[in-house]
PAZAPA-4460 file (N, C-alpha, C; in steps of 0.05 Angstrom, whole numbers, plus 32768, in hexadecimal, padded with zeros to 4 digits):
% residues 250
    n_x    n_y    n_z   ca_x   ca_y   ca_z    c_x    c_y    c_z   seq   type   mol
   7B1A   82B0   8CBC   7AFD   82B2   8CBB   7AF1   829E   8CA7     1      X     A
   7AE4   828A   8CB5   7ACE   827A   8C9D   7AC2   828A   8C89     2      X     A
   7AC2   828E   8C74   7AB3   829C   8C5B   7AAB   828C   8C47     3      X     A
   7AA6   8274   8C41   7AA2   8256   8C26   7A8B   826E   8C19     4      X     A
   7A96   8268   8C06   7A81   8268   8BE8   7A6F   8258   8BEF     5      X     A
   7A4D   8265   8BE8   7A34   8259   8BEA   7A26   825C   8BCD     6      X     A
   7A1B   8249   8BC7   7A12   824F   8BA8   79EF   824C   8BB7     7      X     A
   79E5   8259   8BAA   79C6   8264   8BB0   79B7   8256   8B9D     8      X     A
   79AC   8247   8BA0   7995   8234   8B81   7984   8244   8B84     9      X     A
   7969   8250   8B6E   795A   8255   8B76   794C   824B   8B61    10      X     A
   793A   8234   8B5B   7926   8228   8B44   7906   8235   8B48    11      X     A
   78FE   823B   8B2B   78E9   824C   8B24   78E1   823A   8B09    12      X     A
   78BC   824B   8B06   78AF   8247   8AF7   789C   8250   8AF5    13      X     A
   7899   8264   8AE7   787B   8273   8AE9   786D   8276   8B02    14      X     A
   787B   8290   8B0E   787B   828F   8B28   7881   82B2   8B2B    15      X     A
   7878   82C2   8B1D   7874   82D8   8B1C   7870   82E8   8B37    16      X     A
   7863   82E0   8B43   7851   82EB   8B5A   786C   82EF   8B72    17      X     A
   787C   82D5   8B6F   788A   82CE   8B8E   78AC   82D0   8B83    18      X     A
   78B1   82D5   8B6C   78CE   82C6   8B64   78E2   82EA   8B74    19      X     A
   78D3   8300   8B6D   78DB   8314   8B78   78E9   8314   8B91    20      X     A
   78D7   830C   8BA5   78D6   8304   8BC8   78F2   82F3   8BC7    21      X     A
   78F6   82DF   8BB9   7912   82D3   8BBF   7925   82DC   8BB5    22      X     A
   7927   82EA   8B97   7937   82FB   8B8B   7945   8305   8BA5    23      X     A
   7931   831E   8BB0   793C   8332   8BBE   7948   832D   8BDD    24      X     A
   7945   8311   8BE5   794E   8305   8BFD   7967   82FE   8BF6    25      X     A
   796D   82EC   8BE5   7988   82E1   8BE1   79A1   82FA   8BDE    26      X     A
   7994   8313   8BC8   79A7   8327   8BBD   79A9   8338   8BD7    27      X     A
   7993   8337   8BEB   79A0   834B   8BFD   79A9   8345   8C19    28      X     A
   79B2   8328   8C14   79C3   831F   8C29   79E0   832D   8C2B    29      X     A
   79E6   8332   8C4C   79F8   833F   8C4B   7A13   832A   8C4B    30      X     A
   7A0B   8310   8C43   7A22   82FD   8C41   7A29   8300   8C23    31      X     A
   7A43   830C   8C18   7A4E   830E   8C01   7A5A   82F4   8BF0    32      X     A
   7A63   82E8   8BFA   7A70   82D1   8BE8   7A5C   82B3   8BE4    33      X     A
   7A3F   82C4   8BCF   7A30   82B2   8BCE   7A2C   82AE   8BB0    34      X     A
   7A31   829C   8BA0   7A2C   8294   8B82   7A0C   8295   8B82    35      X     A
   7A02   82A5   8B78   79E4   82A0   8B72   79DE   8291   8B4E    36      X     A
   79CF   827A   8B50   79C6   826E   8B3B   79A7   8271   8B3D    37      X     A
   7996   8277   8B26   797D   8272   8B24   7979   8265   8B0A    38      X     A
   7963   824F   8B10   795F   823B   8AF6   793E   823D   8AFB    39      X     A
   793D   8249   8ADB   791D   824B   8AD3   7916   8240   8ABF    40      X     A
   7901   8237   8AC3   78EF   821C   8AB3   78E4   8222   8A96    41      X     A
   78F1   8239   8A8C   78E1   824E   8A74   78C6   8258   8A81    42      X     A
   78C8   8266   8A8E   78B4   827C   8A9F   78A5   8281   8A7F    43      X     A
   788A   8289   8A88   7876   8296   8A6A   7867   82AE   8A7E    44      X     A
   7870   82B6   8A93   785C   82BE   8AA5   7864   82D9   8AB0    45      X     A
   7875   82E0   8AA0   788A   82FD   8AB3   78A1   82F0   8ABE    46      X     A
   78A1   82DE   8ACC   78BA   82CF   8AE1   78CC   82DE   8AD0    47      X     A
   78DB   82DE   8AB7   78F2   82E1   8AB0   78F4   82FD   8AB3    48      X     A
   78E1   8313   8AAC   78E3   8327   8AB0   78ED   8333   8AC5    49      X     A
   78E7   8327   8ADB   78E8   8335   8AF2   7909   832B   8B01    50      X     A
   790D   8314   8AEB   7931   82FD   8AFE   7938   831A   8AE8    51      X     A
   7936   8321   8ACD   794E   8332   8AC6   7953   8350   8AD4    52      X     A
   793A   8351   8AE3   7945   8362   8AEF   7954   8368   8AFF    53      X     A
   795C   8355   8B18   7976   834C   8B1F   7989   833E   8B13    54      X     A
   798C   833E   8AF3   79A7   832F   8AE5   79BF   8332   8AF4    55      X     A
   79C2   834E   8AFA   79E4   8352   8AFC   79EB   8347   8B1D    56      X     A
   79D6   833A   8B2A   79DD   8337   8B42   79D7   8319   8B41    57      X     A
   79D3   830B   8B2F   79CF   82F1   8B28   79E4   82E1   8B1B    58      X     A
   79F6   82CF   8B2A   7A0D   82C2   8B20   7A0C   82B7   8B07    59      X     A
   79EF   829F   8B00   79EE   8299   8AF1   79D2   828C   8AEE    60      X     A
   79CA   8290   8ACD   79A6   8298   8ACD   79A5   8277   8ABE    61      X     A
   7993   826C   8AB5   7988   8254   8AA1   7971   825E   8A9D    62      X     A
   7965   8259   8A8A   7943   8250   8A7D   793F   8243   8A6D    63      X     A
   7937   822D   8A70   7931   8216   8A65   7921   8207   8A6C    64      X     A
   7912   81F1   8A61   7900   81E6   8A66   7916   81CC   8A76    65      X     A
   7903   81BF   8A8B   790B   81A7   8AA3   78F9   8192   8AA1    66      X     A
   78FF   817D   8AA8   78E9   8165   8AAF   78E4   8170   8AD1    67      X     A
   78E2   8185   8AD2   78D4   8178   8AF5   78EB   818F   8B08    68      X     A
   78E1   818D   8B1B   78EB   81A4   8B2B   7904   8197   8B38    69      X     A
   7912   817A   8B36   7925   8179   8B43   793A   816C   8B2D    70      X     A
   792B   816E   8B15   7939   816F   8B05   7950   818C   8B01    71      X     A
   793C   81A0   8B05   7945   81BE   8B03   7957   81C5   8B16    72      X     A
   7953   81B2   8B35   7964   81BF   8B41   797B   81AA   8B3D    73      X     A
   7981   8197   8B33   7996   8188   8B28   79A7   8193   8B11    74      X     A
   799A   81A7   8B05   79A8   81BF   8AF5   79BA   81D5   8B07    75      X     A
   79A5   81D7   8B1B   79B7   81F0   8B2C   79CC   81E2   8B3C    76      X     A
   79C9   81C8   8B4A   79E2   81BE   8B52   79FB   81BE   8B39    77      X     A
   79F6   81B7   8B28   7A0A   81AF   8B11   7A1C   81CC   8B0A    78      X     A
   7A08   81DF   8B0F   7A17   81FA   8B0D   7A27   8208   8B26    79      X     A
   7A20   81F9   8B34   7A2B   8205   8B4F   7A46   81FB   8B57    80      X     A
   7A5C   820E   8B55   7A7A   8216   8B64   7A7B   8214   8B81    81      X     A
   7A66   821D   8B87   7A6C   822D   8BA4   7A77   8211   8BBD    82      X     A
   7A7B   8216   8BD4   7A82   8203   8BE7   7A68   81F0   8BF2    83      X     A
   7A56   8205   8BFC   7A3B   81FC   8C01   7A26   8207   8BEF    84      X     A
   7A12   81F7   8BE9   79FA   81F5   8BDD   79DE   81FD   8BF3    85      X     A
   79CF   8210   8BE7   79B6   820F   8BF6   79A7   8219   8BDA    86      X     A
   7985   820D   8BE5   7971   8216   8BCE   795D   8223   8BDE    87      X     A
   795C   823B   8BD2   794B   8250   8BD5   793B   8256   8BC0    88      X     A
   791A   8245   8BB7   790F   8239   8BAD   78F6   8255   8BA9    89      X     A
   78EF   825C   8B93   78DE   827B   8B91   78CB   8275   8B9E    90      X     A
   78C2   8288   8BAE   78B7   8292   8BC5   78C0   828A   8BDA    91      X     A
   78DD   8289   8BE6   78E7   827B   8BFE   78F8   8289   8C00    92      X     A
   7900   828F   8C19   7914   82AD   8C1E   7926   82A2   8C3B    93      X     A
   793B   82AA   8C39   794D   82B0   8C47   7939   82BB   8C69    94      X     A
   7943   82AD   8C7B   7930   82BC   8C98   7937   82DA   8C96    95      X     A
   794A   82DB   8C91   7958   82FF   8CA0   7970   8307   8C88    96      X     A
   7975   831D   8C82   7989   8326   8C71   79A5   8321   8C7B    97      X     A
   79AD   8317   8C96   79C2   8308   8C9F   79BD   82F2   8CA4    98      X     A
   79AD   82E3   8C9C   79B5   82BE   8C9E   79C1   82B1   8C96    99      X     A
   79CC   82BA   8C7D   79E1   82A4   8C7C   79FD   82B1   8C84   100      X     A
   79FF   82C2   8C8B   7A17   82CC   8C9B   7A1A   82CE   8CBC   101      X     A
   7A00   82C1   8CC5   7A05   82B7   8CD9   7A05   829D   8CDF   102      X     A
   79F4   828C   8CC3   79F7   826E   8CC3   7A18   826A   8CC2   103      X     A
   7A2C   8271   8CB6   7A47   8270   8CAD   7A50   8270   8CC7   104      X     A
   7A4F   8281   8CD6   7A5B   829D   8CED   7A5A   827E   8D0C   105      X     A
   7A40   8267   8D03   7A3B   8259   8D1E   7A50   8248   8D23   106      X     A
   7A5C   8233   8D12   7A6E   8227   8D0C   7A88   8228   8CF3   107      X     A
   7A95   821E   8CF5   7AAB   821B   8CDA   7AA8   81FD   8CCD   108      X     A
   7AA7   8203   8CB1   7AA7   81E9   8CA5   7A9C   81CF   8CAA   109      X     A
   7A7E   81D5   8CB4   7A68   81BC   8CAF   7A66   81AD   8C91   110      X     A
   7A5F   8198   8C99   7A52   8184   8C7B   7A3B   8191   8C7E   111      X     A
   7A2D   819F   8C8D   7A09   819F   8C8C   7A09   81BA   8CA1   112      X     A
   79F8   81CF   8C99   79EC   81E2   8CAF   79D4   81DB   8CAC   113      X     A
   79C2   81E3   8CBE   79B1   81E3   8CC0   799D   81F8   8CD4   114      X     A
   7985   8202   8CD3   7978   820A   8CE0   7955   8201   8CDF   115      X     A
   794C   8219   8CEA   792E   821A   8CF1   791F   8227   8CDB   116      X     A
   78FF   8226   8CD3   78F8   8232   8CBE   78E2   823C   8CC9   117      X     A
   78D6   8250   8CB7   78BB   825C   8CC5   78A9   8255   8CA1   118      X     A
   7894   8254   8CA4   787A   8254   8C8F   7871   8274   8C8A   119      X     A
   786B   826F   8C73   785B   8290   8C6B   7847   8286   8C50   120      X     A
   7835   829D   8C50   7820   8292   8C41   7830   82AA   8C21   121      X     A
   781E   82A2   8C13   7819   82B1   8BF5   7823   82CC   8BFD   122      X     A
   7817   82D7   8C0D   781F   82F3   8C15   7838   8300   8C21   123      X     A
   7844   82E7   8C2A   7862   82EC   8C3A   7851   82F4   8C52   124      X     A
   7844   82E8   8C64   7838   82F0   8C7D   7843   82D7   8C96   125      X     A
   7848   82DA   8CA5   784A   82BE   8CB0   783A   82AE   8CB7   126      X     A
   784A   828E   8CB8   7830   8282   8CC2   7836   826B   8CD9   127      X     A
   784E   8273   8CDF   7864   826B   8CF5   786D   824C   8CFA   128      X     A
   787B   8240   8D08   7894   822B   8D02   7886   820E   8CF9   129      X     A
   7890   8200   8CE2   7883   81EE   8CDF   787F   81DD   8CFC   130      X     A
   786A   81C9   8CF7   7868   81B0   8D04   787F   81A4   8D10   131      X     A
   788E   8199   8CFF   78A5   8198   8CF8   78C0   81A8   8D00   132      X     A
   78C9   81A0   8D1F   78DF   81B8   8D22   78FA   819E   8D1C   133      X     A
   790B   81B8   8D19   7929   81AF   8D11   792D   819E   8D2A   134      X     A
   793E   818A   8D2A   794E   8177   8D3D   7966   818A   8D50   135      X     A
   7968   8182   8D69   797C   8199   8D74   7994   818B   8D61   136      X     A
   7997   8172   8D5F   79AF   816C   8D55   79A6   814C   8D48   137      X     A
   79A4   815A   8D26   79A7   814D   8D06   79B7   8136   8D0D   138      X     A
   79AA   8124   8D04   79B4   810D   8D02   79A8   80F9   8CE9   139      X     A
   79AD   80DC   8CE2   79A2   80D7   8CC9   7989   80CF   8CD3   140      X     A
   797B   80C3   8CEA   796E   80B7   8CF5   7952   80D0   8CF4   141      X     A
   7955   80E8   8CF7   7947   80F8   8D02   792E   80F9   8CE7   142      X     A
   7934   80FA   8CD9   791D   80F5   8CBE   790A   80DA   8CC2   143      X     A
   7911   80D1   8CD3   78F9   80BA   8CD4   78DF   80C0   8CD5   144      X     A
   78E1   80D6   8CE6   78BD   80DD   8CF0   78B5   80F6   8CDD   145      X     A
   78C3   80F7   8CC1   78B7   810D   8CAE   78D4   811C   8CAF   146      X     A
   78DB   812B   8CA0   78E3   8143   8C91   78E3   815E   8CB1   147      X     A
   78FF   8155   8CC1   78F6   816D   8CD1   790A   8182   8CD1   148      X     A
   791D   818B   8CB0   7927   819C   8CAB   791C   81A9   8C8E   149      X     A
   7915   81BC   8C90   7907   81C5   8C74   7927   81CA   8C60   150      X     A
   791F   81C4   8C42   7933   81C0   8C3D   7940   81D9   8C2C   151      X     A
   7936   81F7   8C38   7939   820B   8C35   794B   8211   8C48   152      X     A
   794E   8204   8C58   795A   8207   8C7C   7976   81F3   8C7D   153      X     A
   7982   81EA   8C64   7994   81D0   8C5E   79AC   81DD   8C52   154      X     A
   79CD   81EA   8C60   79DE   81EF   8C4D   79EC   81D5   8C47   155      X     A
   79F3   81D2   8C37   79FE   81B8   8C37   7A1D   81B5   8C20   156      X     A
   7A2B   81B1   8C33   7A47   81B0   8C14   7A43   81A1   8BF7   157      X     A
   7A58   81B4   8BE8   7A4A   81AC   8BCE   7A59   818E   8BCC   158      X     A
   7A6A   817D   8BD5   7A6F   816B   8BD2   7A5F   814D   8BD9   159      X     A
   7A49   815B   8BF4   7A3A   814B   8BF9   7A1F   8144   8BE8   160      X     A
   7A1D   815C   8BDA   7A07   815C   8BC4   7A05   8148   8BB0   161      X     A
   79F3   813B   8BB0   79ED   8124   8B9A   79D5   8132   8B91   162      X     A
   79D0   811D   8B70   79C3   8131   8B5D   79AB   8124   8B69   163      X     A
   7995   8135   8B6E   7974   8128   8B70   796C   810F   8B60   164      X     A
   7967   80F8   8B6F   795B   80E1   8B68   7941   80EE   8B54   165      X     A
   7943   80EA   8B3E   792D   80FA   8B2E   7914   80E0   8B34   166      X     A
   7915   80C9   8B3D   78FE   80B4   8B35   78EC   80C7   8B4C   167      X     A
   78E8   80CF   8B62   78E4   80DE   8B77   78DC   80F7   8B66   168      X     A
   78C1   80FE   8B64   78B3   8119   8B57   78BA   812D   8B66   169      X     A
   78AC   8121   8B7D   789F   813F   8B9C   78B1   813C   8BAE   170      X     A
   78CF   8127   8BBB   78D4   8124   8BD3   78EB   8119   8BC8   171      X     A
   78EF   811D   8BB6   7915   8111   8BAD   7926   8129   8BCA   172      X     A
   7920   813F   8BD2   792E   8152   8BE9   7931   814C   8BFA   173      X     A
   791C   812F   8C0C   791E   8120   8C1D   7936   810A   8C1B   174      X     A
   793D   8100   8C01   794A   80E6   8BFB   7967   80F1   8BF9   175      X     A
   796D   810E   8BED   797A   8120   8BF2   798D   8122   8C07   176      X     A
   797B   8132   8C1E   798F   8137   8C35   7995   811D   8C43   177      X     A
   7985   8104   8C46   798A   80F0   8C4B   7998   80DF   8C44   178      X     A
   79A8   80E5   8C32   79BB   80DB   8C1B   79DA   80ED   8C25   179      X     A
   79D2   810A   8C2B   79ED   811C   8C31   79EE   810F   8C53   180      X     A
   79DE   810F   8C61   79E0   810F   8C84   79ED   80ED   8C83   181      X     A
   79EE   80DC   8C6F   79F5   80C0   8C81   7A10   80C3   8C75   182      X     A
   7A1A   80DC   8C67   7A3D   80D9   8C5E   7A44   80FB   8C73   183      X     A
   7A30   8103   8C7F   7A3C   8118   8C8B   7A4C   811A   8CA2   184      X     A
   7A61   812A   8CAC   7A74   811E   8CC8   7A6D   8136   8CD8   185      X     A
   7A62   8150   8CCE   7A63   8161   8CDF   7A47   8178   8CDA   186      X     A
   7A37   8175   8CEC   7A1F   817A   8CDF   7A13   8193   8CFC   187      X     A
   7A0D   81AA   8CF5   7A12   81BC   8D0A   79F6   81CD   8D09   188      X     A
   79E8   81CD   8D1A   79CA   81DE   8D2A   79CF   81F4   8D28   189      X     A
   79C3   820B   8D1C   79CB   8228   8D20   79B7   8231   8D2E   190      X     A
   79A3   8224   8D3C   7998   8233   8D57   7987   8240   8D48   191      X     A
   7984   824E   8D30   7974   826A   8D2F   795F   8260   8D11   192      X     A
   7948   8272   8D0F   7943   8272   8CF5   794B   827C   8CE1   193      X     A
   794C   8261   8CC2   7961   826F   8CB3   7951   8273   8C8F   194      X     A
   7933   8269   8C9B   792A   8269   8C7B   7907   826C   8C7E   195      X     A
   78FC   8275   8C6F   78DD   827D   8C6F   78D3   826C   8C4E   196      X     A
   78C3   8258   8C58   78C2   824E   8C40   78A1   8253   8C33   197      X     A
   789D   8254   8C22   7882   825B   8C14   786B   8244   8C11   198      X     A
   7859   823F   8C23   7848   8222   8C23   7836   821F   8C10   199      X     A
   7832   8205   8C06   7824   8201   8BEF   7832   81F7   8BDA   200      X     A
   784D   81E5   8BD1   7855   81E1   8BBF   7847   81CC   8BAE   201      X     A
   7856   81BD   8BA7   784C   81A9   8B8D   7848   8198   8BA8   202      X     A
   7850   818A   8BB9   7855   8177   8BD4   7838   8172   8BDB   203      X     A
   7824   818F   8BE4   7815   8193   8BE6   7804   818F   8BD2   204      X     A
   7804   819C   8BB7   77EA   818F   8BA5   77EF   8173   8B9B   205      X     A
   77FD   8161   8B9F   7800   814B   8B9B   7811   8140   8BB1   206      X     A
   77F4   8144   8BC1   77F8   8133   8BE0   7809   8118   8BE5   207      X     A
   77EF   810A   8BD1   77E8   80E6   8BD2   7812   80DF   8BC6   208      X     A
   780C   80EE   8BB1   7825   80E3   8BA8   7841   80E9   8BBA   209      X     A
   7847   80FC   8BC2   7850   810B   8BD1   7855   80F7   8BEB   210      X     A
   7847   80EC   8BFD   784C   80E0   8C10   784D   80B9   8C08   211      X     A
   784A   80B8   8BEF   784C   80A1   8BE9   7871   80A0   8BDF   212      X     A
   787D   80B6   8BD3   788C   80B9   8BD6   78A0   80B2   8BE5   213      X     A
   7897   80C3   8BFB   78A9   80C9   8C15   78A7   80A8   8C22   214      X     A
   7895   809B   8C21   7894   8084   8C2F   78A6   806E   8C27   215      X     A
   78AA   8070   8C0D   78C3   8064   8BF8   78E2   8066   8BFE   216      X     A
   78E0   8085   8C06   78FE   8092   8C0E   790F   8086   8C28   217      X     A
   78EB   8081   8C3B   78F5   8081   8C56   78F9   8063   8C5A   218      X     A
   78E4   8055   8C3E   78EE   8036   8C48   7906   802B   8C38   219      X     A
   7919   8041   8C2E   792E   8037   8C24   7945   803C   8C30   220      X     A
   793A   8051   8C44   7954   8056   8C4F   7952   804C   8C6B   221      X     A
   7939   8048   8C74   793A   803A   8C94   792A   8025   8C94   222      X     A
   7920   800D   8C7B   7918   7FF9   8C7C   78F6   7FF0   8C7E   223      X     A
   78EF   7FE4   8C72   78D2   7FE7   8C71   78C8   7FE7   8C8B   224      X     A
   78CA   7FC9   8C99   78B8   7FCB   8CBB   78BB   7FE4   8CC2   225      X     A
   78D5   7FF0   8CD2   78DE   800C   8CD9   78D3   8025   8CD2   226      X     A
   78CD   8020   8CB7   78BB   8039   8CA6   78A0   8037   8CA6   227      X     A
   7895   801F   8CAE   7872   8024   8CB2   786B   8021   8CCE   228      X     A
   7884   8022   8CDF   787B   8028   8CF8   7885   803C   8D03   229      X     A
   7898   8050   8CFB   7893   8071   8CF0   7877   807D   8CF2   230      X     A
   7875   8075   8CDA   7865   8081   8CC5   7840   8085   8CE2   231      X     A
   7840   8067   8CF0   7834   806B   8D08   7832   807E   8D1C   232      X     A
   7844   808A   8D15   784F   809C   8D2C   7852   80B4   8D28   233      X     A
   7851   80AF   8CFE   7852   80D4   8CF6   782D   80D9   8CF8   234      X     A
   781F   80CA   8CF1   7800   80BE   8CF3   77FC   80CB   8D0D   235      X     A
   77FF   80BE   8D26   7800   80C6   8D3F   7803   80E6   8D48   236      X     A
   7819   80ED   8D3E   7822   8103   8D42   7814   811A   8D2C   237      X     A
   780E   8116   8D17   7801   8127   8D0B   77E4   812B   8D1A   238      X     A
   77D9   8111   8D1B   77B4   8116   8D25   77B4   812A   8D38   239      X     A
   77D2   8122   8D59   77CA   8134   8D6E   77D3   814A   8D65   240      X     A
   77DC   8158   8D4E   77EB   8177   8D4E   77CD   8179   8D45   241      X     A
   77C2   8177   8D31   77AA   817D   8D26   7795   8180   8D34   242      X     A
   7791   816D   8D4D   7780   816F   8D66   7780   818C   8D77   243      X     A
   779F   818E   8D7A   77A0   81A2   8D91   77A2   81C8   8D81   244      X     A
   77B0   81BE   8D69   77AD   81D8   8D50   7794   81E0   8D37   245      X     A
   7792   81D0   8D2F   777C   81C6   8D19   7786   81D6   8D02   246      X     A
   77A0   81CA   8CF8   77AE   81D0   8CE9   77C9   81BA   8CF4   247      X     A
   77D5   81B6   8CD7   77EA   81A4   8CD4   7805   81B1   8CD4   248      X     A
   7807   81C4   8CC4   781F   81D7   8CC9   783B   81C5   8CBD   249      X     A
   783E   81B6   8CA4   784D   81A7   8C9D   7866   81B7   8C9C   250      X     A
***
């Protein structure tokens, strides 16, 4: 029976309101052989109060101050044992209390699982599947037209893990999986939804920078012409979702 050690990241920061909601997703998965790491930013806000109350079900805790949120989760890679890596980022939850024991259960020994994600507001309400659906079948190419695996929805072996390009504020997670998928050999669709992510991050209040970013990522890894005639097509494709929804649904 496939069973790999999964180490769980989960990066926080004064985040009182939501850090609970993922606490209690990860701990009450019925998949057992999961290393859980949480790295907190020196919470001033409760956050810490509420991680010690799951201590004994917490592999391993930090608080400390970070340059930046992928700095932090460059801490939780560095701590992480396990086979595969996923980040389950406060307020972002697990789809179902068996997901990752059915993510495991679809294949044996992928470089990359992957699935589908759903959106939820502040309230944990839904707000259903991004814009953005998963590829039937991941490839390195498939990121051209935007980000269409949330990266809550990404298991990925810890060997393929490189540390976050820190020059990248908001979208080093893009440069990321695009960095693991062009050394990956076996990269496997699990059909189902496997993560509910919380909308509104930093991505969002720092739009401008945020997609100036991403435009950097994509022209490094698929070439400038190539990337601004994309970028036409993510343009294109955003206006008509907006037309026919009136909403973007990133």
């Amino acid at each position: 029976m496939f069973n790999p050690k999964l180490s769980v990241i989960t990066i926080v920061y004064n985040n009182v309101q939501h850090i609970e909601r993922t606490l209690q997703s990860v701990i009450g998965q019925t998949y057992h052989n999961i290393e859980y790491i949480v790295v907190d930013g020196l919470s001033t806000d409760g956050t810490l109060d509420v991680i010690h109350q799951y201590k004994d079900k917490i592999s391993t805790l930090i608080s400390e101050k970070d340059k930046g949120i992928y700095d932090a989760m460059n801490k939780g890679l560095a701590l992480a044992t396990g086979d595969y890596v996923i980040f389950m980022n406060s307020g972002d939850t697990f789809y179902a209390p068996d997901t990752v024991e059915q993510v495991f259960a679809t294949a044996p020994d992928a470089d990359i699982y992957y699935g589908e994600t759903e959106m939820m507001d502040e309230a944990g309400n839904n707000l259903g599947q991004r814009r953005h659906k998963a590829p039937k079948q991941f490839r390195f190419k498939d990121f051209r037209y935007g980000m269409s695996i949330s990266h809550q929805a990404i298991y990925m072996k810890r060997a393929l893990a490189q540390p976050y390009n820190l020059k990248y504020q908001l979208s080093a997670d893009i440069d990321w999986i695009l960095q693991a998928a062009q050394k990956a050999k076996k990269i496997v669709n699990v059909n189902r939804y496997v993560a509910k992510y919380l909308v509104g991050g930093m991505s969002k209040k720092k739009h401008r920078q945020s997609l100036m970013e991403r435009f950097d990522i994509m022209r490094e890894h698929y070439g400038l012409l190539p990337t601004i005639f994309n970028h036409a097509v993510i343009s294109f494709n955003l206006g008509w979702y907006w037309l026919l929804h009136r909403r973007t649904n990133d």
